[in-house]
Steps between C-alpha positions, in 0.01 A plus 500: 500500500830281591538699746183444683531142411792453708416720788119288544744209495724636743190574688381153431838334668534755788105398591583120476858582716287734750235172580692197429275421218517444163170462284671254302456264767142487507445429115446092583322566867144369487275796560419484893255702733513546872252621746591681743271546776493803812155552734513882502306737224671650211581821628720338772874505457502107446312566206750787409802216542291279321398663160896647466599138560255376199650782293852450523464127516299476139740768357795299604379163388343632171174391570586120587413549891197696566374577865121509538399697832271412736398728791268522756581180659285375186724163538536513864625611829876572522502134679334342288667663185877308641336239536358469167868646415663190646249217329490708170144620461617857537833607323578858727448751682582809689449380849530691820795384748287405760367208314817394391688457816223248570628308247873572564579598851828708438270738311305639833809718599386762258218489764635601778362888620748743483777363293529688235517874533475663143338329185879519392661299730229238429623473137839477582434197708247377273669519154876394696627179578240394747166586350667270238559220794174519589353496148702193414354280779136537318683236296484265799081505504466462125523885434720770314512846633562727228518863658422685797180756416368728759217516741672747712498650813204377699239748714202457684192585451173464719131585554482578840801788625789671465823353594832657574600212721499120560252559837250664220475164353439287745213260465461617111424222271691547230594264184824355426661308261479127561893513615541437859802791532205733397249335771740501806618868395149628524402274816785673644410867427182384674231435197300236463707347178294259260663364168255467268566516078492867358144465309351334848609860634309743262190299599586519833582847538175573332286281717723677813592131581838643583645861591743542280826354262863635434596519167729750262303803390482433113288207650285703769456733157421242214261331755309777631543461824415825584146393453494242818837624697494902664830457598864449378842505710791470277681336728701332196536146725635303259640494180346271277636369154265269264714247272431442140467098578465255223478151545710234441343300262401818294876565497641215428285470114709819399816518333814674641495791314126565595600459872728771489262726348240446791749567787615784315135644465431407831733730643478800232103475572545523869725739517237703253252436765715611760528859319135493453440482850710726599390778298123428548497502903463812561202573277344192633509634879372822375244335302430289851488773732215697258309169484481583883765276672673637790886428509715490765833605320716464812445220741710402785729292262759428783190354793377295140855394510551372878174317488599287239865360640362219611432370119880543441529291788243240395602466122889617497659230503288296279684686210811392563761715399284658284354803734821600617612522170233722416588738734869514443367608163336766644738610715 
């Protein structure tokens, strides 16, 4: 029995070591509970991020900070859910990109089509030193990025035809994110681009308002899409992380050691939603394809590709140093 004593206390000290924590230090913290907010359903990888993030953060904390959920933009669009982020009516979220480089403008070079080529190289940009840049500035608009969490690797879909190239969408209306690097990127491979909030888009897809959207696939899948779009390209445009964001004032009520333990969570939980995704894909497209979709596995990547320089022209050197940076990374 001594034995075991000291090994669950070794245990005990090499937990504590492994996430900067001791429980000790939340034995006079005021019991506290934070909502964190995303506008997709719970079978979506946001909620995936989100429920690991409430698990390790009330293990951690031993109960004293407790994370009530909110899906289904129940609180809000992604908009409107920084915004009540910044003025404190909303405490988090797991928020798209898009939406956050309207906020902070550095943030759109995730944006830009074609820049990453694997999911991998993503994180290694991401999770470095300047997805850390990037997620410090949220400071300067009364946010705190906590984490990059995944969206992934955008693809169209549409209602009316198959397309292997950009001259198969032209004229297509198709929804993007209200980001203008997403607008000009799909003006440019000749659709009809209109930014419009996510749960606009189901309506509209329904109502055949618009052709189509691009999204990741564990969206097209969560959402059904299947049911109002015949057709999916997996043309894998852009990469797309979403950023466990809290705000400021939210942050600033919590002690130090409680700090630590959310940016800690906030990148163990997306990095478990990474893996999720990752090892769900495949069954999704299946699972698309017998719900009757018809996927174009292999589009003209490199004519996508050449129709889209100009964007890189437009929005390069807005970024500073920051692009080329990037792609030394890559390199």
């Amino acid at each position: 029995m001594k034995g075991y004593a000291c090994h669950t206390l070794a245990l005990a000290v090499s937990l504590a070591v492994a996430t900067g924590t001791n429980a000790a230090e939340f034995d006079d913290m005021d019991p506290v509970t934070l909502r964190l907010a995303h506008v997709v359903n719970e079978q979506d990888g946001f909620h995936i991020a989100a429920k690991k993030f409430e698990e390790l953060v009330e293990e951690r904390t031993e109960g004293k900070v407790n994370i009530d959920i909110y899906p289904n933009a129940s609180l809000g669009d992604e908009r409107t859910l920084l915004e009540g982020m910044q003025i404190g009516t909303v405490d988090m979220g797991v928020i798209t990109n898009g939406p956050v480089a309207n906020f902070v403008e550095g943030m759109a070079v995730f944006e830009l089509p074609f820049l990453f080529p694997t999911p991998e190289a993503a994180y290694a940009v991401l999770d470095g030193p300047i997805g850390q840049e990037l997620l410090d500035r949220l400071s300067e608009v009364n946010l705190k990025g906590l984490a990059y969490a995944e969206r992934g690797f955008r693809n169209l879909t549409n209602s009316e035809r198959a397309v292997h190239s950009p001259a198969d969408i032209a004229g297509l209306r198709i929804r993007v994110m209200e980001n203008p690097v997403y607008v000009d990127t799909f003006r440019e491979l000749g659709a009809n681009a209109i930014p419009m909030a996510w749960t606009e888009a189901l309506t509209a897809m329904q109502q055949g308002t618009i052709d189509g959207q691009e999204n990741p696939i564990n969206v097209i899948h969560s959402f059904k899409l299947y049911e109002t779009q015949d057709y999916m390209t997996l043309s894998r445009h852009t990469y797309a992380p979403a950023i466990f964001v809290m705000g400021m004032p939210a942050w600033n009520t919590l002690p130090e050691p409680a700090q630590t333990v959310l940016e800690q969570a906030a990148q163990e939980a997306a990095e478990h939603e990474r893996r999720m995704n990752a090892e769900i894909e495949a069954e999704q497209l299946a699972d698309l394809r017998e719900a009757g979709m018809q996927i174009v596995e292999e589009p003209d990547i490199a004519a996508f590709q050449q129709a889209v320089v100009p964007v890189y022209e437009k929005y390069g050197e807005q970024f500073g140093d920051t692009l080329p940076r990037i792609q030394e990374a890559l390199e």
